[in-house]
C-alpha positions as CSV (number, residue, x, y, z in Angstrom):
1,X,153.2,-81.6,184.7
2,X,151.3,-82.4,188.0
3,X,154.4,-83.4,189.4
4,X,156.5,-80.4,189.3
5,X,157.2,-77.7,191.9
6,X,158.2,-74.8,189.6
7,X,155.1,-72.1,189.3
8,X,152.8,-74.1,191.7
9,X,153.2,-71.4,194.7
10,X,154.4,-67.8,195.2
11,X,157.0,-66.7,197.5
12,X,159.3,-69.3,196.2
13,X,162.7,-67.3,198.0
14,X,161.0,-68.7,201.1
15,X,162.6,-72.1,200.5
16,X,166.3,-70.9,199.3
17,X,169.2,-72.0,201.8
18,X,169.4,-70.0,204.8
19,X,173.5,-69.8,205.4
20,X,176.5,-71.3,203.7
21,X,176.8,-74.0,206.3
22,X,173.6,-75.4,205.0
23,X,174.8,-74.9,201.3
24,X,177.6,-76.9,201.7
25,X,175.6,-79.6,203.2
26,X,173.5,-80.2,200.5
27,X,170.7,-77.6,201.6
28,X,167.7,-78.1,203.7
29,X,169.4,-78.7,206.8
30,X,167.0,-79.1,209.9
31,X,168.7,-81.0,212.9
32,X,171.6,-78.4,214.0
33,X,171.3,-77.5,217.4
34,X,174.1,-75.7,218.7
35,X,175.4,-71.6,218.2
36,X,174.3,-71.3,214.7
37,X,171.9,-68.8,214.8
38,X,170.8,-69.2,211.1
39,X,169.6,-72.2,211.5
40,X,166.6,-71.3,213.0
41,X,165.4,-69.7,209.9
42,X,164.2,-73.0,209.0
43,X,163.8,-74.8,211.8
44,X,162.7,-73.0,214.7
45,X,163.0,-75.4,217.1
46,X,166.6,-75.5,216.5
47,X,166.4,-72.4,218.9
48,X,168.6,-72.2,221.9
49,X,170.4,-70.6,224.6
50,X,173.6,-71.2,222.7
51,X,172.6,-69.1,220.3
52,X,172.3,-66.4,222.6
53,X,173.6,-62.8,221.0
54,X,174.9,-64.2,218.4
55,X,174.3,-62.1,214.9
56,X,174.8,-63.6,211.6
57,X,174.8,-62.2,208.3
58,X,175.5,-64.4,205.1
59,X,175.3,-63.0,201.5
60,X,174.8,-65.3,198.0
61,X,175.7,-63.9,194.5
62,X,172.6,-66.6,193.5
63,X,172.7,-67.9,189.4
64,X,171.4,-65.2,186.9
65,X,172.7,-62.2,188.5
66,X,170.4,-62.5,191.5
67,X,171.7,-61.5,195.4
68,X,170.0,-62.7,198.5
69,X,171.1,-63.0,201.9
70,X,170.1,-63.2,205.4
71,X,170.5,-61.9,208.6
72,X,169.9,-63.7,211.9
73,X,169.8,-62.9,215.5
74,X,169.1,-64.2,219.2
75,X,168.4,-63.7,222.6
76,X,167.9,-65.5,225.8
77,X,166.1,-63.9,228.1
78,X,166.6,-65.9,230.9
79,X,166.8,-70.4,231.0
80,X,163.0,-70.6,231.4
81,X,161.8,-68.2,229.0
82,X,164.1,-69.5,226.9
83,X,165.4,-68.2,223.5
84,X,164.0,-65.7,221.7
85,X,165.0,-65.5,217.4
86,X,164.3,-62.7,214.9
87,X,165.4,-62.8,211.2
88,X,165.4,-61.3,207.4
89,X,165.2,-63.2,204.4
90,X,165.7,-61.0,201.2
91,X,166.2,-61.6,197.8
92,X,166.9,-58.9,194.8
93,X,166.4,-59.8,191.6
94,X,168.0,-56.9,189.2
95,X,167.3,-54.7,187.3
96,X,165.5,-55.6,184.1
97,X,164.8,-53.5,180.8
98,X,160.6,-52.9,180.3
99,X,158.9,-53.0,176.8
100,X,155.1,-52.8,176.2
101,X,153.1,-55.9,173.2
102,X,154.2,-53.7,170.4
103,X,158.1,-53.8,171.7
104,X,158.4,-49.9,172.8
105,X,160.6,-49.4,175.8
106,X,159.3,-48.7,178.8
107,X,162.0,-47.9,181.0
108,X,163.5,-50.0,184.0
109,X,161.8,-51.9,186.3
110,X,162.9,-53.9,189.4
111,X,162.5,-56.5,191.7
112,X,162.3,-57.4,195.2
113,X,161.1,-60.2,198.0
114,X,162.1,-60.3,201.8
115,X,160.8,-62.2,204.9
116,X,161.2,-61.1,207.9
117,X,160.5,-63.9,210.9
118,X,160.4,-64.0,214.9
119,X,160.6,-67.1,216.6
120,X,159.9,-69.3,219.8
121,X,161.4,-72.6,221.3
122,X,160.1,-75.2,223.9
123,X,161.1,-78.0,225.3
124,X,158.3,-80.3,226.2
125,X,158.9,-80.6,230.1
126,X,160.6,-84.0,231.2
127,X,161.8,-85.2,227.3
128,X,164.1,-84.5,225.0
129,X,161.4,-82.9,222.9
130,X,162.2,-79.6,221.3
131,X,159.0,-77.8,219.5
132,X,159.6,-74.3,217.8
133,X,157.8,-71.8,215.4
134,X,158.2,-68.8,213.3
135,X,155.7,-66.1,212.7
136,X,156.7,-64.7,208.9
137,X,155.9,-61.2,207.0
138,X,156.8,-61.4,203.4
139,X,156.7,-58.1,201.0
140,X,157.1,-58.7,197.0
141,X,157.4,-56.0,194.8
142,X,157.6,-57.4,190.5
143,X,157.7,-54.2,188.5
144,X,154.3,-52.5,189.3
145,X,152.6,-55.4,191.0
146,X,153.2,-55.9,195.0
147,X,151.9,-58.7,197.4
148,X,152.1,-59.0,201.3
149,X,151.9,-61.9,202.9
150,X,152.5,-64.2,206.2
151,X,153.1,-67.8,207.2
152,X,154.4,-70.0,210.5
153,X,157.1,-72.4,210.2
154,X,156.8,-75.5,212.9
155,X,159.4,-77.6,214.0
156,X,160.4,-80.5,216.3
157,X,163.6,-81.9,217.1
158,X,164.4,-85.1,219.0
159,X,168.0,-84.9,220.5
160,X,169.8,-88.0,222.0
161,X,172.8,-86.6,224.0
162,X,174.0,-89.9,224.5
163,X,174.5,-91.2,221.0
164,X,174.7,-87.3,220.0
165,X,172.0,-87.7,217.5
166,X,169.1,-85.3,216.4
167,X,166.0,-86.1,214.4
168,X,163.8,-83.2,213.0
169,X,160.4,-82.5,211.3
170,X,159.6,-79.2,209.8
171,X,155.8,-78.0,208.3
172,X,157.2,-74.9,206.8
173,X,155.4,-72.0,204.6
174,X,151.8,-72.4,206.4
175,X,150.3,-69.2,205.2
176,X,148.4,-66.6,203.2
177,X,148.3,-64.0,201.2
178,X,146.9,-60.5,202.4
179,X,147.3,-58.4,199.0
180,X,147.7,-60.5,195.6
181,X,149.6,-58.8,192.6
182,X,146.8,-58.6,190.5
183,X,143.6,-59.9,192.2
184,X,144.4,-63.6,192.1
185,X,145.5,-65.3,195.1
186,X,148.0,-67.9,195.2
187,X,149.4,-70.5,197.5
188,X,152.4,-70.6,199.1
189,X,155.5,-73.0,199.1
190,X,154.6,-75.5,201.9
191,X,156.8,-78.0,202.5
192,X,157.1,-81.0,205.0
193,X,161.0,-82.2,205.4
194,X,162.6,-84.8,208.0
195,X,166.2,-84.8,208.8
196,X,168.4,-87.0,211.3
197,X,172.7,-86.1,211.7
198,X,174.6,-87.7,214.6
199,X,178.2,-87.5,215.2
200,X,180.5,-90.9,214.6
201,X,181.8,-92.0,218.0
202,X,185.3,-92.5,217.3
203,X,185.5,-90.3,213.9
204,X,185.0,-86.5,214.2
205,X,182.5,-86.0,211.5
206,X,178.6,-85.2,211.6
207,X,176.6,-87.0,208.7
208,X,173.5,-85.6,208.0
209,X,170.4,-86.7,206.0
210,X,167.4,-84.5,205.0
211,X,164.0,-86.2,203.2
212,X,162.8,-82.7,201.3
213,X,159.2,-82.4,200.2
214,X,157.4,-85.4,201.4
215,X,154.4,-83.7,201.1
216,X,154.9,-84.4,197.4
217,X,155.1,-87.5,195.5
218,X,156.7,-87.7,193.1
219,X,158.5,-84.3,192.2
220,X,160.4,-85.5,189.2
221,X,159.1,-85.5,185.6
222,X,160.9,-86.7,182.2
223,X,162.7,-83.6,181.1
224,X,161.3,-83.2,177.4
225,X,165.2,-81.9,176.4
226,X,166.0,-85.9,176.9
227,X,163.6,-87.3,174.7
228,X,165.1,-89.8,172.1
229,X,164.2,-89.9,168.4
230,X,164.5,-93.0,166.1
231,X,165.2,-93.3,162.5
232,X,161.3,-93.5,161.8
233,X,160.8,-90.2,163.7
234,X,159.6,-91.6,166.6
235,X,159.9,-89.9,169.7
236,X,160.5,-91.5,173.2
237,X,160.5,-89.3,176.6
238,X,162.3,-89.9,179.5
239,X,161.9,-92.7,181.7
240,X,161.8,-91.8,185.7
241,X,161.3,-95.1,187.4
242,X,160.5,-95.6,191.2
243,X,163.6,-95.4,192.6
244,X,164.9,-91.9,190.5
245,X,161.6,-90.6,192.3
246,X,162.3,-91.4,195.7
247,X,166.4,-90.3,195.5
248,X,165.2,-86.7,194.7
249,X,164.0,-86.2,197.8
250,X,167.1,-87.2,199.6
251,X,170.0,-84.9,200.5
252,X,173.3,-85.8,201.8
253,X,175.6,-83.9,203.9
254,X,178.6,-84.5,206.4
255,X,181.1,-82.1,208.3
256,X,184.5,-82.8,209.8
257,X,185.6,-81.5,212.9
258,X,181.8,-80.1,213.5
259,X,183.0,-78.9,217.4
260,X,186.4,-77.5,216.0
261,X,187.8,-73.7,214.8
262,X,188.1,-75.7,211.0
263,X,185.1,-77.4,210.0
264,X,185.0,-79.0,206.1
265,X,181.6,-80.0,204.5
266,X,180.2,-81.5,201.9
267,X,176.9,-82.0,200.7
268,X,175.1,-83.8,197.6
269,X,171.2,-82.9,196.6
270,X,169.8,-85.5,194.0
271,X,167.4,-83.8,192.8
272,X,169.0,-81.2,191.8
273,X,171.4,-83.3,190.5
274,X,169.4,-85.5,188.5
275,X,167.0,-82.0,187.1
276,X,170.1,-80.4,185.9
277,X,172.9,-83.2,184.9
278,X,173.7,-83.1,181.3
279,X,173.2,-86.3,179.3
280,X,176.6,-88.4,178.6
281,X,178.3,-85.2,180.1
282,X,179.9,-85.4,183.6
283,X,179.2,-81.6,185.3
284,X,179.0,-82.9,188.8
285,X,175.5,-81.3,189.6
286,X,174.3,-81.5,192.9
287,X,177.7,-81.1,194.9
288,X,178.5,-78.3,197.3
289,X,181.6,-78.0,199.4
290,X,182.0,-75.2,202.2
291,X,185.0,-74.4,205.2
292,X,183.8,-72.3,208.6
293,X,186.5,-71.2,210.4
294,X,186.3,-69.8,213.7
295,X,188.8,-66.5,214.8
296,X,188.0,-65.2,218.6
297,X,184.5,-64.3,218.4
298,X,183.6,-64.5,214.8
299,X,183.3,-67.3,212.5
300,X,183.5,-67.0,208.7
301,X,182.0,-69.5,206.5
302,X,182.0,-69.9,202.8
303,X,180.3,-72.7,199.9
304,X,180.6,-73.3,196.5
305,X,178.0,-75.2,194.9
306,X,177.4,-76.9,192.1
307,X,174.4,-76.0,189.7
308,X,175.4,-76.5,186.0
309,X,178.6,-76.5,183.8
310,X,177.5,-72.3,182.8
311,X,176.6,-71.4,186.6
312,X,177.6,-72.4,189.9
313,X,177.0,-70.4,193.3
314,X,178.8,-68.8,195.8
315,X,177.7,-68.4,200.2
316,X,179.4,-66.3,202.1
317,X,178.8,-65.6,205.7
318,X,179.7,-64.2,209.2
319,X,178.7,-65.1,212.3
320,X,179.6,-62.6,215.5
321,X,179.6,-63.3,219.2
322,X,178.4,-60.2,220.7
323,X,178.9,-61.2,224.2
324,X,183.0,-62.2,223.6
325,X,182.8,-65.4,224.9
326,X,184.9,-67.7,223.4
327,X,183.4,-71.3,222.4
């Protein structure tokens, strides 16, 4: 059980997908660098001028019933100052039916997270360095039981403009909490992920590759629903060798026509994949496929992806250029 990432940390909305563009690509995505703003909720040093007054807002009716969205926004305040980033993660979990040990109901209950983040970018004088970081507040409220916390996200992203490739590292979640929910504090979901993406010379697609919490190893376990019985009653668990371990932290993504008004992408996340595929069932776990389209100054995305044959999820988002320029 050592292994696994479920229960381990609070504040586990911190880590959903920030936009659909991510979604489609798998999730996770840390080495854009161009006008979408959202980007920055998870790398900051994905911050720049080209995301200047630009205001995103994307929307997720997530599995179970659950909504979250976020809400992004930037401003340069001059080249040397560079960009400035502000932005809202929230989550809303329903409402749920209450009942006390002895089964008497209690009423209704809800419950709510959000984030809300400002952030900085640098570029190391003289490279092609980038460094970036976010500042975090996060408010939880579970039924009667709240929690406040904050936590920094750090970045760095190498950019080649010559062979138009990017290579990122991200420490995210470094933080505390301030109030616990009931007197016991718990940690939150750090997480170190690399990522590299460059654009084919002569092709116009973007591939991009994400290595997700190598701060962890390993993160998969045998899944006791797979366990195999023999005639004699003897029970055998699932076998997760060397390699299985190492694919789950490995996300695949790629977008065609990444610099047009008509981007397609598609994305594939082996570990969730591999933690919810169905045995000797094909359900295509894992996969996510999204469109942006860009009309004047706005650009609407959208991403379905794949969870499980009973649930899949939907992203939907719009990003608006406030200063009418057209890109």
């Amino acid at each position: 059980m050592l292994a696994q990432l479920g229960g381990e940390a609070t504040y586990q909305f911190l880590n959903l997908v920030s936009s659909p563009r991510q979604a489609a690509l798998g999730g996770k995505i840390i080495t854009n660098f161009d006008h979408d703003v959202t980007e920055a909720l998870y790398n900051p040093a994905s911050i720049n001028y080209q995301m200047h007054n630009q205001l995103a807002v994307n929307v997720s009716s997530h599995l179970g019933g659950i909504t979250y969205g976020t809400a992004a926004y930037a401003y340069t305040w001059d080249r040397h100052v560079q960009t400035f980033h502000a932005g809202i993660t929230y989550v809303n979990y329903g409402t749920f039916d209450g009942y006390d040990v002895d089964g008497n109901s209690t009423g209704t209950f809800k419950g709510n997270e959000a984030a809300l983040s400002v952030g900085y970018n640098y570029n190391i004088p003289y490279t092609d360095i980038y460094i970036g970081a976010n500042v975090k507040l996060i408010t939880s409220g579970l039924e009667q039981y709240s929690s406040i916390g904050g936590a920094v996200d750090l970045g760095a992203m190498y950019i080649n403009e010559k062979l138009d490739f990017h290579a990122a590292l991200t420490l995210r979640n470094i933080g505390t909490q301030f109030t616990t929910y009931a007197g016991q504090n718990e940690p939150l979901p750090f997480e170190i992920n690399f990522g590299m993406s460059q654009t084919l010379e002569n092709v116009p697609l973007r591939w991009h590759l994400t290595l997700e919490n190598l701060q962890k190893w390993p993160i998969g376990v045998s899944n006791p629903a797979r366990a195999t019985t023999d005639l004699d009653g003897n029970q055998t668990q699932e076998k997760v060798g060397f390699l299985n371990k190492g694919l789950r932290h490995l996300i695949l993504g790629a977008e065609l026509f990444p610099e047009g008004g008509f981007n397609v992408r598609l994305g594939y996340n082996f570990r969730r994949a591999e933690e919810l595929r169905i045995v000797d069932q094909r359900n295509f776990s894992g996969l996510s496929v999204g469109i942006g389209i860009k009309l004047n100054n706005m650009r609407f995305s959208y991403t379905h992806a794949r969870y499980t044959s009973a649930s899949n999820t939907s992203f939907f988002g719009l990003q608006i250029d406030l200063d009418g320029r057209r890109r």
